[in-house]
N, C-alpha and C positions, 0 to 999 in steps of 0.2 A: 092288515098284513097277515097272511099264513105260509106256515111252512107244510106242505102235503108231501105223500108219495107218486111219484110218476111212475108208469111200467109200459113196456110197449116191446111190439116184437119189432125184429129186426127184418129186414128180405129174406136172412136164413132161416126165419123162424125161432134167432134165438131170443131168449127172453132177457129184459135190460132193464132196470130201475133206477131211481134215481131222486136226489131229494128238491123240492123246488121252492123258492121264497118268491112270496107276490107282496108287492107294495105300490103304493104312488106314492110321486115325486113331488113338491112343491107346487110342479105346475099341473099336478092333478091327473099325469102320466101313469098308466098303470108298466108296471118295471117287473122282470123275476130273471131271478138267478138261479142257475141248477146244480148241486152237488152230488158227488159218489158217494159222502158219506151224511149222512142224519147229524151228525158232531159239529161241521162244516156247517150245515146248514144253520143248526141253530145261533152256533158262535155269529153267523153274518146279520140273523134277522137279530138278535139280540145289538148288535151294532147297530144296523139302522134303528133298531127304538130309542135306541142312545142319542142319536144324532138326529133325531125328530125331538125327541124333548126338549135338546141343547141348542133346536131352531138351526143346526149347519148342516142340516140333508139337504144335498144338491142333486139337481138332475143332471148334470157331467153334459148338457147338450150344446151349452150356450157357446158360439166360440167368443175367443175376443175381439174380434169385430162388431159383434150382435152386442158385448157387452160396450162397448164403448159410442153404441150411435145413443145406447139404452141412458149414457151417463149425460152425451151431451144435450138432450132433451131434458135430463134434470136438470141440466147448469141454466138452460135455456128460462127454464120454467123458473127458479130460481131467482129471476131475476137479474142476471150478473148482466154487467157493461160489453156491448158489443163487442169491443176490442177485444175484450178477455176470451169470449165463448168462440172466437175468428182463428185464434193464437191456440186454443184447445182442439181446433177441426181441426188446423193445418199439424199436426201434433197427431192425430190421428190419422188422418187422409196421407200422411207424405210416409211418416215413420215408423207406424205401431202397426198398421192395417197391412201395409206391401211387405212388413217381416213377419208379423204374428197373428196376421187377424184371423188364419182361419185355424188355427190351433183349438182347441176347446179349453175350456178354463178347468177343469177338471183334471186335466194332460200337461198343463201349466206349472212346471214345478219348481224351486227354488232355482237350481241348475241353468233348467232352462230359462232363467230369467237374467242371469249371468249371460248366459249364449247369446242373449241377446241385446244384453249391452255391449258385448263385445263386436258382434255384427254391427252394429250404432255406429260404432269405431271403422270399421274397416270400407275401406274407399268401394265405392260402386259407378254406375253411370251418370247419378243425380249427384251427387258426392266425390269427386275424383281423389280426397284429399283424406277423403272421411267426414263424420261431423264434429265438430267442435266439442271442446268438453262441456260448453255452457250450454250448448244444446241435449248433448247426450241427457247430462241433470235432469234440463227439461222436460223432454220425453219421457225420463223415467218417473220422475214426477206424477205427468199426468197417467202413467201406464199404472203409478201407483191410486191415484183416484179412481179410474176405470173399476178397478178389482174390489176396494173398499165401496164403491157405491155396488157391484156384483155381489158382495158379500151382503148388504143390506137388504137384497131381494131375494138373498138364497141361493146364490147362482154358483156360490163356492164357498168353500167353507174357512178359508184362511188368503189372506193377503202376500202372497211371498215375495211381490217385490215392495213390503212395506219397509224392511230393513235391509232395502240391497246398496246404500248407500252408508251404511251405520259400520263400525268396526268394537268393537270391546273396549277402545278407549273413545270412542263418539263418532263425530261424523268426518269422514275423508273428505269431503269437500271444504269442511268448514276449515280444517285443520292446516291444509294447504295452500289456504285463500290467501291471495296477494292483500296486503295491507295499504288501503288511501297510504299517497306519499304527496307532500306540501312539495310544490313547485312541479308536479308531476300531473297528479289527479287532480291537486289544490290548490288553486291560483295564491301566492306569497300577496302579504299584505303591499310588501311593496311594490306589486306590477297592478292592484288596485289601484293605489295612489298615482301611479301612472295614470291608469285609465281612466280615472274620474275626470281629466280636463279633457280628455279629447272627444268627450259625450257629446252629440250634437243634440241641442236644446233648441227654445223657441217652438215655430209649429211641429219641429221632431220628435216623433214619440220616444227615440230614443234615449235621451235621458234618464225621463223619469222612469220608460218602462226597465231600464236596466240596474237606477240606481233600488228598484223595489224590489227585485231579484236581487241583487248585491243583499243588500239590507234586512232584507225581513226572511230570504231563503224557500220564498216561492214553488211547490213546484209548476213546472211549462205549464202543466193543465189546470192549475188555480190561478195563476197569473194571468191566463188566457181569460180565466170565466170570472176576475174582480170588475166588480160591480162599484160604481159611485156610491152607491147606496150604503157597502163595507167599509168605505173610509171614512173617518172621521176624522176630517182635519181640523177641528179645535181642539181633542184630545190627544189629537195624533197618535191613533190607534189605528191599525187595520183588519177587519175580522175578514175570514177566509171561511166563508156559508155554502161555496160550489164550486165545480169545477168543469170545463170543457173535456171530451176525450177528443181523441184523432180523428173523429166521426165529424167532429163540432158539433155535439149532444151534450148539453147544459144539463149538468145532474148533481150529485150530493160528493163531498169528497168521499178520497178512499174508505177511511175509517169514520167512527165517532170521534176518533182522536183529532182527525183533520181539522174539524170544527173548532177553531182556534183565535185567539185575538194575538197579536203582535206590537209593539208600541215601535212608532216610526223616530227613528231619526230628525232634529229639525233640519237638514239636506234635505231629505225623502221630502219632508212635507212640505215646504215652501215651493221641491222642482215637482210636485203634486199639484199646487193650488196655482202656478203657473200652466203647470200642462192643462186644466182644467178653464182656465182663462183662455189659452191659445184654442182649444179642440171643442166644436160645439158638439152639443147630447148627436147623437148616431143610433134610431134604431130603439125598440121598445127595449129590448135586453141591459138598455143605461150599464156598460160595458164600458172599460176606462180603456183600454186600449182594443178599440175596435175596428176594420176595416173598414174602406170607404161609406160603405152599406150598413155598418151595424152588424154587422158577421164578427164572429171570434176571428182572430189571429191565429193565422197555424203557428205550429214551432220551427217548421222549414222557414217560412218567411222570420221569425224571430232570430233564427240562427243565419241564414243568406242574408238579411239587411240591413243587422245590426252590430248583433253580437261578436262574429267572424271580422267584419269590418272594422269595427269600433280598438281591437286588437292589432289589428291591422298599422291603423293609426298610430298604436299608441307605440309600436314596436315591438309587440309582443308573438312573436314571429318563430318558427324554425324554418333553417334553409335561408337562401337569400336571392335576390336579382327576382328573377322570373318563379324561381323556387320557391319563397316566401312562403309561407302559409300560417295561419294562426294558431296559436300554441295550442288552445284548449279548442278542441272542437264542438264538443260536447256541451249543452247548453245548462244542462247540468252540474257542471263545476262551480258555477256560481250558488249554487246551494251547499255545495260542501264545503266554500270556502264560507259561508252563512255560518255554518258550523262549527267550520274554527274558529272563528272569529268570538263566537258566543263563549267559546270553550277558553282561549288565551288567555294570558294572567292581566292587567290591566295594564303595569308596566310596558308590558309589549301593547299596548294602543287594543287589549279584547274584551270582553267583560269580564269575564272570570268567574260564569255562572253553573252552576251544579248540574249534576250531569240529568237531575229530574226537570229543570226547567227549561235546559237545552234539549229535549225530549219531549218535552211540550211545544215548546218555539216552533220545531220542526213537524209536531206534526205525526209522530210516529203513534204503531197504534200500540208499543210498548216499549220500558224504558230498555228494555233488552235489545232490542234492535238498533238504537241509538249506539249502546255500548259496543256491540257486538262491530257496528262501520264506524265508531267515530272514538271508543274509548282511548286507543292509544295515541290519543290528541292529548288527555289530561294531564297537566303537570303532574311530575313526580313528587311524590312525597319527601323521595330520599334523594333532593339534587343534592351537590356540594356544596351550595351558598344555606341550605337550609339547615344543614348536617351540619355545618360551621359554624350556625346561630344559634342552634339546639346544644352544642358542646360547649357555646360560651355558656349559654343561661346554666347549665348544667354544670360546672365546675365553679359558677359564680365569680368568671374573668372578666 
């Protein structure tokens, strides 16, 4: 880097000076800037050696398109599950790229990053409605990784949509979040007990595959990928070692947490060692609930011709006549009712286990995120009937 004098005539002959810094960029770009005064000048090249030392000299060229093919080729390389790096294009390709991509990351400024959640929001051709809030998140999300893997290569020197979701008392999403509600999100113990007779058993997968979702709190893509191998019906145990995605690509669960053992129910296990009787092996994959062929199970067919049905039967319905339809759509709810159930006092028919084991059971890959969707399932400390046994012991009535 130097800062020199420049001088040069004009067409008229007059004479003009002026101070000029030369530098290269990260990517090896040679760059210079010209001032009127020598004080300017030094003050700027003194900045860039600053910001070379401190590794945030950016070349201001990338825009944010360039920076997000750049990211999803990491993701790619990285390893991560198809689905995920599918779900990061369309995230790019539909909502980052058609509003911001040719902006340069340099131009990119806290403001402008507000602007453009706010365009997220407002209705377009693709969008007549606008996007969702769950997606706007999304987008911002990954628009926040884009930048933090840019910043990693140099490409900029600060992340400003790292805290466009954050307020001084934390995060606005979090704080506004609708709370799981039992009978709502979370099928009531008593439309279980409903449901349990109207399982079709025998050569039906049904049963078993529903009473092991109910019971042990599965997710679709672990349930899909259990293996005969993970069960052990003398211990009545079932370890959960993989899991199918939407691809039906047999791979590791989510976390290291996923890797989990669960102890069966004797239901589970007896309508196990039946299904296992009725259903011959299918398929090198020895896959408990598999397809004619030994193929995983999608979750569409799990939710069309079972689950949706199985409801259906038992009554568990909104609407009526031709209107009908089943209460929980979502095949999903059977894992959070997994949860309550782990969570419940025993009294009410639940275990009434600690909020680290129900943390484990499920699967999470920390105990914070358990609490975070399931905490305000735990008994109170301060019901009435406890307040009422504490003031007897307490007074010695």
């Amino acid at each position: 880097m130097s800062v020199r004098k420049r001088s040069w005539k004009t067409t008229t002959g007059e004479l003009k000076t002026a101070w000029a810094v030369d530098y290269f960029d990260p990517e090896r770009k040679r760059r210079h800037k010209t001032f009127d005064k020598k004080r300017d000048a030094d003050d700027y090249a003194a900045k860039i050696a600053t910001e070379k030392s401190q590794g945030i000299l950016t070349s201001g060229k990338t825009t944010i398109a360039e920076a997000g093919e750049l990211w999803l080729k990491s993701r790619e390389a990285a390893g991560l599950e198809r689905a995920t790096t599918v779900v990061y294009e369309t995230h790019l390709r539909l909502h980052i790229t058609p509003l911001i991509g040719k902006v340069k990351l340099a131009d990119f400024t806290v403001p402008a990053a507000r602007a453009f959640e706010d365009r997220l929001r407002q209705p377009d051709d693709e969008h007549p409605t606008g996007r969702s809030a769950a997606m706007v998140k999304k987008v911002l999300v990954s628009l926040s990784s884009i930048l933090t893997d840019a910043m990693d290569r140099g490409l900029v020197a600060q992340n400003v949509a790292r805290h466009r979701r954050r307020s001084k008392n934390g995060h606005d999403a979090a704080r506004h979040q609708r709370k799981l509600e039992i009978g709502v999100d979370i099928p009531l113990p008593a439309e279980i007990r409903t449901l349990l007779p109207c399982l079709q058993g025998g050569s039906n997968r049904e049963r078993p595959l529903l009473l092991t979702a109910i019971f042990t709190g599965l997710r679709a893509s672990e349930l899909r990928g259990l293996r005969w191998q993970d069960v052990d019906l003398d211990k009545a145990e079932l370890h959960v070692r993989q899991r199918v995605d939407r691809y039906n690509v047999i791979g590791s669960p989510k976390s290291a947490s996923g890797q989990r053992a669960i102890p069966m129910l004797p239901m589970l296990t007896n309508a196990l060692k039946e299904w296992r009787l009725a259903s011959s092996p299918k398929g090198e994959a020895d896959l408990v609930f598999p397809v004619s062929r030994g193929q995983p199970l999608t979750l569409f067919a799990i939710v069309r011709s079972h689950w949706r049905p199985a409801q259906v039967r038992a009554g568990l319905v909104t609407g009526a006549g031709k209107t009908a339809r089943a209460k929980y759509s979502g095949f999903h709810a059977l894992r959070h009712f997994f949860a309550s159930w782990c969570i419940n006092r025993r009294p009410e028919g639940g275990l009434e286990l600690p909020l680290k084991i129900v943390s484990a059971r499920l699967g999470h890959a920390s105990i914070a995120i358990t609490s975070d969707r399931y905490g305000h399932l735990f008994p109170r400390a301060d019901d009435s009937a406890e307040l009422a046994a504490a003031e007897r012991a307490f007074l010695g009535a």
